[in-house]
N, C-alpha and C positions, 0 to 999 in steps of 0.2 A: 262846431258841434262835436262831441267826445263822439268817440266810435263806441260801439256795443258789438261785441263777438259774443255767439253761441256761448262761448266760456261763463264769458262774465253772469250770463241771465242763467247760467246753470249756477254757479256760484251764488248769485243772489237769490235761487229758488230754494236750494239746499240751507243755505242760511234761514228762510222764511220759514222752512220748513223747522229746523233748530228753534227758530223765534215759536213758532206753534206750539212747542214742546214746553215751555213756561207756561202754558194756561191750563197743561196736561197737569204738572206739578204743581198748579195753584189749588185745581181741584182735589188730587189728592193729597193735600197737606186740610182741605176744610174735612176731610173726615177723622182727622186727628186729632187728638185731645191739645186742647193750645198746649204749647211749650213743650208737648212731650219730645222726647227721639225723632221720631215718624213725623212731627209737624216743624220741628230744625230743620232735620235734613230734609226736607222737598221743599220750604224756602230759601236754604243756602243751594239747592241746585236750581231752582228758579232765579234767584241772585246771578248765578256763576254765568246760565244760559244769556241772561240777560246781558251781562258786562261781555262774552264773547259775542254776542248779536251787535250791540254797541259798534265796537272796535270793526268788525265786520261789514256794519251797514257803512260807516265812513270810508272804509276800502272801494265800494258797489259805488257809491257816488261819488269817487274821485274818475271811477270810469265809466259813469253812463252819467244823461240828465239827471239831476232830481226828480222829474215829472215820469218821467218812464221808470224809476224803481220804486217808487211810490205808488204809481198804478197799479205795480205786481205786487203789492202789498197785500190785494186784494185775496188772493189767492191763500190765506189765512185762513178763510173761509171756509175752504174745502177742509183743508188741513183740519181745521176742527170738527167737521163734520166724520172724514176721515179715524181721528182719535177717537172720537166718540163711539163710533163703532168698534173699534178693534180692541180700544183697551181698557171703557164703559160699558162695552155692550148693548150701548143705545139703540134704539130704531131710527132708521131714518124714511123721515117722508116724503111723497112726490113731492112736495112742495119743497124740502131740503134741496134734491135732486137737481129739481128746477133752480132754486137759486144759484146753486153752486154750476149748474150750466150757464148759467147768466155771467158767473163771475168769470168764468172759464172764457167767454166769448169775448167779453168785455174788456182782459186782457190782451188775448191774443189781436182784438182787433186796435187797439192802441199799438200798439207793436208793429201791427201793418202798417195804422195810419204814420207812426212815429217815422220807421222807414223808407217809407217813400217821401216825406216829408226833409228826409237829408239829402235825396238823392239831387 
């Protein structure tokens, strides 16, 4: 079984995080007129995010399982929830709230099960 250090599940969260930021950029490229300035540039930085996500993700799973960076995939969720308010201005509701505790829980607790599972 590959080892997982603190590092690495930082590294894979800050990546996730980077990966969230393409869906920030897909949204703000649909309020632009197709093909203008403003709707190029937030697909080629959605492009760009995405080929360093890429290259990145293959680094995450040469050193942890695939099963355990994938679970923390999850955590997407928040991160959208997260954009949505800070840089949307959206509401968020209990029930966001709640999901995103759910997903929070659901990770951490793979993580639990994952490690004691190498010990």
């Amino acid at each position: 079984m590959k080892s997982q250090s603190t590092g690495t599940y930082l590294a894979l969260h800050l990546l996730l995080m980077l990966y969230s930021c393409s869906s920030v950029l897909s949204k703000l490229a649909s309020g632009q007129e197709f093909l203008s300035p403003g709707f190029i540039l937030c697909y080629a930085g959605m492009i760009a995010i995405l080929g360093v996500y890429a290259i990145g993700w293959q680094q995450i799973i040469k050193r942890m399982p695939l099963t355990a960076a994938y679970a923390n995939r999850a955590v997407t969720v928040v991160w959208g929830v997260i954009w949505g308010l800070l840089i949307f201005h959206e509401g968020v509701s209990v029930l966001q709230v709640c999901g995103c505790a759910l997903v929070v829980t659901g990770v951490a607790l793979f993580a639990i099960a994952d490690n004691g599972g190498a010990k």
